[in-house]
C-alpha positions in Angstrom: -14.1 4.1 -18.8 -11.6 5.3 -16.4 -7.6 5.3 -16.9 -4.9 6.1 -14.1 -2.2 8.2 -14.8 1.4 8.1 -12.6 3.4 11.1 -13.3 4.7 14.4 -12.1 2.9 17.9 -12.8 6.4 19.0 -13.9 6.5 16.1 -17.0 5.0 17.7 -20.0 4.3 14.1 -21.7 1.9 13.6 -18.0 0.2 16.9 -19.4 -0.5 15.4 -22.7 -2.1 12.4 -21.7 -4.1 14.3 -18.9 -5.2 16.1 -21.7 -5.7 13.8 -24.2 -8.4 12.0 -21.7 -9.9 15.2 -20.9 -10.5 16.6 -24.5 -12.4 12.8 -24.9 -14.2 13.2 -22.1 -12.1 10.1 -20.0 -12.4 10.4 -16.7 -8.8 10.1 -15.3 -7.5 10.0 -12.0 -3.8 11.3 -11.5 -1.1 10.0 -9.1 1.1 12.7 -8.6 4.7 10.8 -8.1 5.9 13.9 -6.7 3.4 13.8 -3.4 2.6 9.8 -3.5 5.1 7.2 -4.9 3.4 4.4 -6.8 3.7 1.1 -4.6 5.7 -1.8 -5.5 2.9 -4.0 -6.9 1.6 -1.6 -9.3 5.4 -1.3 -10.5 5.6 -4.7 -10.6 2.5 -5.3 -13.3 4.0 -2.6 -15.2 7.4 -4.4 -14.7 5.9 -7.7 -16.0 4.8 -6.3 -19.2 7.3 -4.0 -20.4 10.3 -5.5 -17.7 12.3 -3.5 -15.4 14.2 -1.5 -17.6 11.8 0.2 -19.8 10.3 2.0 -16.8 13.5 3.6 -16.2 14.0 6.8 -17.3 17.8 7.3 -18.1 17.6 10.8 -19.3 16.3 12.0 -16.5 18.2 14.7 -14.0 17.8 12.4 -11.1 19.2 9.5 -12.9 22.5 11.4 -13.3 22.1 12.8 -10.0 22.2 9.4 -8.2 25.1 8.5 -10.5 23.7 5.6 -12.1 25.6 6.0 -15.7 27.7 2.9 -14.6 25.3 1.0 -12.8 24.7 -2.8 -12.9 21.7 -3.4 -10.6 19.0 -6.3 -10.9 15.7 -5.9 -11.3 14.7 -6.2 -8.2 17.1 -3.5 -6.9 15.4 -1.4 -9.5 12.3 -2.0 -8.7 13.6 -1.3 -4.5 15.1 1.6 -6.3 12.1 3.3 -7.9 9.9 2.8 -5.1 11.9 4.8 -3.2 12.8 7.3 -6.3 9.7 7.7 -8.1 11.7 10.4 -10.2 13.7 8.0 -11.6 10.5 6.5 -13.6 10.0 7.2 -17.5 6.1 8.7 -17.3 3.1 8.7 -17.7 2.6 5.2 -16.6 -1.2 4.5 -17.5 -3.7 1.9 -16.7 -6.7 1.3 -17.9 -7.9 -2.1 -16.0 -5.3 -4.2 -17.5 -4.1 -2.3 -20.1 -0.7 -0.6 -19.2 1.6 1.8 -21.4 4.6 3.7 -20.4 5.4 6.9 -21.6 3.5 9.0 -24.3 1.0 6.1 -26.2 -1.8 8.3 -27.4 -2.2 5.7 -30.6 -2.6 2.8 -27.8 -5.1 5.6 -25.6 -7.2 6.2 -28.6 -7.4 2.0 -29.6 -8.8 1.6 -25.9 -11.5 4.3 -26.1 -12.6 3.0 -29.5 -13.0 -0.3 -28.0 -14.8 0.3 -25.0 
């Protein structure tokens, strides 16, 4: 089994599931957001499952920074959006072949390495 984890270093929910994987012995290979923003198709199959607006992060600094309180953008100008603001997106994004979960799931993490 293998899982991928998006997220930043700086994202202490990121930390937990790199941990969590590594205390289970999971290999997991992290995209650092930071360095390499995810690309717009793997946004888009976590887009399709969870849709547009759960993979933005609204309490994050660069959210308010951008000024997008007030906002009314379609989906597709978020997903343009967090392309090209990977800061913007609520992590850890996770994939384990095509199983996806966004943000902090370790009851969902521990369901897939029971049933591999």
């Amino acid at each position: 089994m293998e899982v991928q984890i998006f997220g930043t270093r700086k994202c202490a929910d990121t930390r937990k599931a790199q941990r969590f994987f590594s205390e289970r012995r999971v290999r997991a290979h992290f995209v650092n957001l930071s360095e390499r923003p995810a690309s717009r198709g793997e946004l888009m199959r976590f887009a399709q499952r969870f849709g547009v607006s759960t993979l933005v992060d609204v309490e994050s600094p660069r959210y308010t920074d951008l000024g997008l309180r007030a906002a009314r953008l379609s989906d597709e100008r978020w997903l343009a959006l967090l392309v090209d603001e990977p800061l913007l997106l609520r992590t850890p994004l996770v994939r384990c072949q095509q199983r996806l979960t966004v943000g902090l799931a370790e009851s969902e993490w521990a369901s897939w390495i029971s049933g591999s």
